[in-house]
C-alpha positions, 0 to 999 in steps of 0.5 A, a space after each residue: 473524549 479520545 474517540 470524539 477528538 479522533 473523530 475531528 482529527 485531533 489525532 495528538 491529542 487523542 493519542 494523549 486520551 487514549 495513552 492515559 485510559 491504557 495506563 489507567 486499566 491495562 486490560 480495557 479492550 476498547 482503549 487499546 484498540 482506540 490507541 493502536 489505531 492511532 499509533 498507526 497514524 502518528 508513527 507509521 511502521 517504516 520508522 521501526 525497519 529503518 532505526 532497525 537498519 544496522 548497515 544504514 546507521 552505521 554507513 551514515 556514522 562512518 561518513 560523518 565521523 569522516 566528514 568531522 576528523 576533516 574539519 567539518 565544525 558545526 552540523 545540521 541533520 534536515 530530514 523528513 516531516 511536514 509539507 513546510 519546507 522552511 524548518 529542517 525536520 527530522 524523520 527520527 532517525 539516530 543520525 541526530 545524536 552523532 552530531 555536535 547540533 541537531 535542530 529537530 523540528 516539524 515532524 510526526 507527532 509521535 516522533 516528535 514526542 519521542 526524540 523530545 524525551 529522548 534529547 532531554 535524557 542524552 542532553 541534545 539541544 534544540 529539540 522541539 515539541 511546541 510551537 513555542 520551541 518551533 518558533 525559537 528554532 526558526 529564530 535560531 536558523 535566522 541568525 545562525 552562523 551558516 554551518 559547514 555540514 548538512 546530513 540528511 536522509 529525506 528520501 524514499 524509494 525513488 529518492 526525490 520524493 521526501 523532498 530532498 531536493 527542495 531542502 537543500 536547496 533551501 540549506 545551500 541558499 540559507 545554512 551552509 557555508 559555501 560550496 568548496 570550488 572544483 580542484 579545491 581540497 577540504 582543508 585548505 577552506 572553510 567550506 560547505 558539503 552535505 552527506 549524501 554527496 551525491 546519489 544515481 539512479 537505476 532501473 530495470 523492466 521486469 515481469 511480474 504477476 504479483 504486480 500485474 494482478 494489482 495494476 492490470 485487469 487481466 480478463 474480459 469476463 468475470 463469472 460471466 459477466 462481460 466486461 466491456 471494451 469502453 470501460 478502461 481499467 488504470 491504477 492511481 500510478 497510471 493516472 497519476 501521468 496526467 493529473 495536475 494534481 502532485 501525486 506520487 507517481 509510483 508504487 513501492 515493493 521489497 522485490 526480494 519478498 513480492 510473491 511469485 517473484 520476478 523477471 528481469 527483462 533487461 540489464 539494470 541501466 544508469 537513469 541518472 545522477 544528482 550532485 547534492 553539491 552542486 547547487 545549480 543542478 539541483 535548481 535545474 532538475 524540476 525544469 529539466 526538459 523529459 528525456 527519452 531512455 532505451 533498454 535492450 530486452 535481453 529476457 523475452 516476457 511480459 513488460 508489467 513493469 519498471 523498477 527503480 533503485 538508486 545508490 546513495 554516495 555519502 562521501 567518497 567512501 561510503 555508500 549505500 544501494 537500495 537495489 533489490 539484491 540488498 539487504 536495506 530498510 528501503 523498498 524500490 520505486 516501482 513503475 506498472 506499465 498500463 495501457 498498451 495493446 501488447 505487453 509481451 516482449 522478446 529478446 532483442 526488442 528495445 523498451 523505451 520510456 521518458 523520465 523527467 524530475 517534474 514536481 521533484 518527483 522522479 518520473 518514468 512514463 511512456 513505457 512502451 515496446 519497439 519490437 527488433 524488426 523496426 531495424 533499431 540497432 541497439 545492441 551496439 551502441 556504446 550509450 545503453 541508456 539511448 537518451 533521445 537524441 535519435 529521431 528514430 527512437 522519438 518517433 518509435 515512441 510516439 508511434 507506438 506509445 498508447 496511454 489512456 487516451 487511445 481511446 478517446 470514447 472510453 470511459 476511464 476508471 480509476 481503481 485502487 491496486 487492491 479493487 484491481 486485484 479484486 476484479 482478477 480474483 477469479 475463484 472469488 467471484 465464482 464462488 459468489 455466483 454460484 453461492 448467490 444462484 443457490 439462494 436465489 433459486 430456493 426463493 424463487 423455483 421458477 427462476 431458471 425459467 425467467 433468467 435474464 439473457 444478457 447474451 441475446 440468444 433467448 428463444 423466440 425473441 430477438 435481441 431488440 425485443 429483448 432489449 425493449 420488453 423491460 425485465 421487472 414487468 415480467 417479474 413484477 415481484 423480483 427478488 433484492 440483492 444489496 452489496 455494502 462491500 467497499 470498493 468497486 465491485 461487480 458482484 450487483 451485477 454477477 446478482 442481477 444476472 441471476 433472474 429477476 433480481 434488483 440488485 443495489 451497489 453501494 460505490 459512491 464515487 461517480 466515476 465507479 458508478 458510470 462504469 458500472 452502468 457501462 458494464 451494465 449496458 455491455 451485458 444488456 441489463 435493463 436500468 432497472 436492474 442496477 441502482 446505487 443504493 447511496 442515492 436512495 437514501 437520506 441518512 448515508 450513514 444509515 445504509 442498512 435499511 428495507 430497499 422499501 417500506 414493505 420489501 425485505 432483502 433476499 441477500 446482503 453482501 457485507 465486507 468482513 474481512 480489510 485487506 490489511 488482513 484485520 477484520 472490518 471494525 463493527 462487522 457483527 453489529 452491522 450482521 445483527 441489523 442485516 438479519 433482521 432486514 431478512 427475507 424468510 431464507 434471505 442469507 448474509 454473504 458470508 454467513 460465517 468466518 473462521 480465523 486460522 493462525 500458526 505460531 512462527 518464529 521470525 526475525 522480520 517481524 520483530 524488527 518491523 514492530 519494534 526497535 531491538 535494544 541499543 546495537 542498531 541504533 550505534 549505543 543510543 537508547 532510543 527503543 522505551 521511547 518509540 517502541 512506546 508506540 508499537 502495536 501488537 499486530 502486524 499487517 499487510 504481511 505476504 506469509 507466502 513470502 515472509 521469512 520465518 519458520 513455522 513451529 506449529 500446525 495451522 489451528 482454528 482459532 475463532 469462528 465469526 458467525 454472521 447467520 447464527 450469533 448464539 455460535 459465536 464467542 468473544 474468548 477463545 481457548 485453543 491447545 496448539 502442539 509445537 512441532 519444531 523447535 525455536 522462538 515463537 515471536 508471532 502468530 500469522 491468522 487469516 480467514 476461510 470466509 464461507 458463503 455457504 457450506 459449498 463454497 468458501 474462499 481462504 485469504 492466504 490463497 495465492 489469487 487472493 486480493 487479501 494480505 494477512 496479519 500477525 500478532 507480534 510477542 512483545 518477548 519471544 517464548 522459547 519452545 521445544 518439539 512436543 510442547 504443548 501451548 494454550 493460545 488465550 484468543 479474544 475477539 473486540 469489535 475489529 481487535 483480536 488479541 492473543 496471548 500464550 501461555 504453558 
């Protein structure tokens, strides 16, 4: 029941299902993974970094307890849930319980189940978990005495996009008291305010390969393949600039633990500031005109991006930073810069952008370059942000900016961060060429013979001919490739290229398809060579299939590995009916998969995976009711640079067998020794992925376009050196869980 109302979005109601076969048999393996899918859904994994933020909840208390001992007498917490915006919401935060009211309304549903049985065991009022009490609330906000204090905290790396302005304005039109006129102490009147008082907003341009190898493609061939200039390559952010459509206009990283680390390239300067009590400025900031901002390069390198952070005044008192240097549950807004024919910089350039508030979102965009030679005097200006008054730099800025539609005959491609990382994985598609010409050339001896020439320079013909005598009629038996890989991807025509090979790609959306053709056409491929499978079939859900009544696949490429780091849910059955669509000598990529992992012990993980008792969150008793809907397993985690600190050597823990099931088991027992002594509270696992005996790709390699994954005790077990642990390793369809054992 749990699974079908899953399947039809129900996603409440199927947590309830799925909670209650749980309880029922602890052990069932399908019901866990069922109900840890769906607590990834309903509580998503910042609520825990941020309940876990000591400094955070403790700053905010401060501020309050300040704001009450000055005459403040009634309180209202608004923070963060639906897209309806006339309930004050809450984002589940411990901010609620330090005030005299709290109203909790329309919000996650496994938050909102939470702080429910939460209210009812410290005695809150107001608190909601139907539609019937939603209702009763709206009621009570109709008729509410209008209060003297609104805190909230709805807001996100770059600090306008949960929507804070809209929400107060919304208070200072209909809740607060009114605001207390300038010159005007506190406890002379009855006046309104709202904690945060205010906020400023920093930012600063940088170098980072961690950013560039996911929003840039760095190459114009990938393992000989050509890629061709009228195909341009952009990240959702980018094209975010000119889409009508509300979009979060940036991308987040904890700068302090991004791979690789970064640059800065010029001095963090002054963006902008917002009085939260000034409602006038918050009405005028979506109509704000763009202005213009010029930041001195004071570090030559590349420009891959503009990084955001701001610093939240709460009162006159108390604040707090989200900068990178900070220790805080938030990341930074981060701003990739695409779309310039030069990237690098050098000290004393000048890099200029415009930023608007359109859509309450803060926008940074037409970043671009003006090298020191253009006469620019910047270094003495008192004003280091440059706000566009001078008709020099708005010219400069129109001069040199160059966005997407430099090219107007261009075909664009719009790629998610991880498929760009894919295209400059480098090792990745290498090892896929040779892999795939291993295979091809024993199926088909003469291969070398027929091979395409995508590059023209073939003997005795010239590029014309080549182009006009079609391929398949000079190998009218050619040899069939499928790749079922999600994503974009160029490994049908890394195949193709290969010899008489008819390579099918399974992408669905248009505009990766014609992207592909264009590739296609820069390499010279005849059309015959690349389809897209999806069209050929009538069942899409069917997609493992002959590519024809009498013809057998010669390779089947098949995505394993997530880049969460978690295996691709259903993976072995869909290689139980791959090998039965086979060529005699036809291979699945990859043919085996072997998981690795290490115990660690490591802080970080436990606070991103549960709340740790009641001192975080300033005495309350909120852990048994989120932590409810924790999971074992952590993903998206760079090991590279997550702090912790290994206690044991690397293991292998499982191995997936993709050609030769009869390999594989479902259980695991693995003899792991400690090496250092300490708490183990995780076990960090990745994956070497082996096309073949020859060539294998490990997912915690640098290049790689993969994250990893961990399982988190739920207690750490304390260890010393020469201990021996035994690590119970099973395997369920996409789940794998371990538990460990003396």
């Amino acid at each position: 029941m749990g699974e079908h109302l899953f399947r039809m979005g129900f996603r409440d109601e199927a947590a309830g299902y799925f909670h209650k076969a749980v309880k029922l048999n602890p052990d069932f393996a399908d019901a866990k993974e069922n109900f840890y899918r769906v607590a990834n859904w309903l509580v998503e994994r910042w609520h825990f970094i941020m309940l876990n933020d000591t400094k955070r909840n403790l700053t905010y208390l401060k501020a309050i307890e300040n704001a009450v001992r000055s005459g403040c007498k009634s309180v209202l917490d608004i923070g963060t849930g639906t897209e309806d915006r006339r309930y004050p919401v809450s984002q589940g935060s411990v901010l609620g319980p330090v005030l005299f009211n709290i109203f909790v309304g329309d919000m996650d549903s496994g938050i909102e189940c939470a702080l429910s049985k939460f209210a009812d065991d410290t005695k809150l009022c107001g608190s909601v978990d139907t539609l019937e009490g939603k209702n009763a609330i709206q009621r009570d906000l109709d008729t509410l005495v209008r209060v003297s204090l609104v805190v909230t905290e709805t807001v996100d790396a770059g600090l306008f996009g949960e929507g804070i302005v809209e929400s107060l304005i919304h208070a200072w039109e209909h809740l607060l008291l009114q605001p207390k006129p300038k010159n005007q102490d506190f406890s002379t009147g009855n006046y309104g305010r709202v904690i945060p008082a205010s906020a400023t907003i920093f930012g600063m341009a940088i170098e980072c390969k961690e950013i560039r190898r996911h929003h840039r493609v760095g190459m114009q061939e990938i393992a000989g393949v050509h890629l061709s200039n009228s195909v341009q390559f952009f990240s959702p952010t980018c094209a975010s600039a000119g889409s009508e459509e509300t979009v979060e206009p940036y991308t987040t990283e904890k700068l302090s633990r991004i791979p690789g680390g970064y640059i800065p390239l010029t001095e963090p300067c002054r963006v902008m500031t917002v009085d939260f009590n000034n409602l006038q400025e918050l009405k005028s900031l979506a109509a704000r005109k763009p202005w213009k901002l010029s930041l001195p390069v004071i570090e030559g390198g590349i420009l891959d991006a503009v990084v955001v952070w701001f610093v939240l005044q709460l009162d006159d008192e108390h604040a707090l930073s989200t900068s990178p240097s900070e220790e805080t549950c938030w990341e930074q807004a981060v701003y990739p810069v695409q779309g310039l024919p030069d990237y690098s910089v050098k000290t004393g350039d000048t890099v200029l952008m415009e930023v608007c508030c359109q859509d309450c979102y803060l926008k940074i965009q037409k970043i671009s370059s003006l090298p020191s030679k253009c006469g620019m005097d910047i270094s003495e200006r008192d004003d280091t942000l440059g706000l566009g008054n001078e008709a020099e730099l708005c010219d400069a800025l129109a001069g040199l900016q160059t966005t997407s539609k430099q090219d107007g005959n261009a075909q664009v491609c719009v790629l998610e961060s991880t498929e760009i990382a894919l295209l400059n994985n480098v090792l990745y598609h290498k090892c896929f060429k040779a892999a795939m010409d291993k295979v091809l050339s024993a199926l088909n001896p003469s291969k070398d013979s027929q091979s395409m020439d995508v590059d023209g320079h073939d003997s005795g013909m010239n590029l014309q001919e080549n182009q006009n005598k079609s391929f398949l009629d000079a190998a009218p038996d050619p040899l069939y490739v499928l790749d079922v890989s999600e994503g974009f991807s160029i490994l049908p025509i890394i195949a193709g290229k290969l010899g008489p090979v008819r390579a099918y790609s399974s992408v669905e959306k248009e505009q990766h398809q014609a992207a592909l053709n264009v590739i296609s056409e820069a390499n010279h491929f005849p059309k015959e060579t690349l389809e897209f499978w999806l069209s050929h079939l009538e069942d899409e859900s069917v997609v493992l299939q002959r590519p024809k009544s009498d013809k057998l696949w010669s390779i089947i490429i098949l995505d394993v590995i997530e880049t969460s780091g978690l295996i691709q849910q259903e993976v072995m059955e869909k290689a139980a009916i791959s090998r039965c669509l086979l060529h005699s000598g036809g291979k699945i990529f990859p043919q085996y998969v072997l998981v690795y992992g290490m115990l660690v012990e490591s802080e970080s993980l436990l606070l991103e995976s549960a709340v740790q008792g009641t001192e975080p969150t300033l005495g309350f008793n909120i852990a048994p009711f989120i932590n409810q809907f924790k999971v074992p397993v952590r993903v998206y985690l760079d090991l590279s640079t997550l702090p912790c600190v290994p206690l044991s050597k690397p293991a292998e823990l499982l191995r997936l067998d993709l050609m030769n099931p009869l390999l594989n088991s479902s259980s695991r027992e693995v003899k792991v020794e400690i090496c250092k002594s300490g708490q183990v509270t995780a076990i960090p696992f990745w994956y070497h992925i082996y096309l073949d005996e020859d060539h294998s790709l490990n997912t915690s390699d640098e290049s790689s376009h993969w994250k990893q994954a961990a399982v988190v005790l739920d207690e750490p077990l304390q260890v010393q050196v020469g201990d021996e642990l035994v690590l119970d390793v099973q395997h369920h369809k996409s789940n794998i869980c371990i538990t460990i054992r003396r």
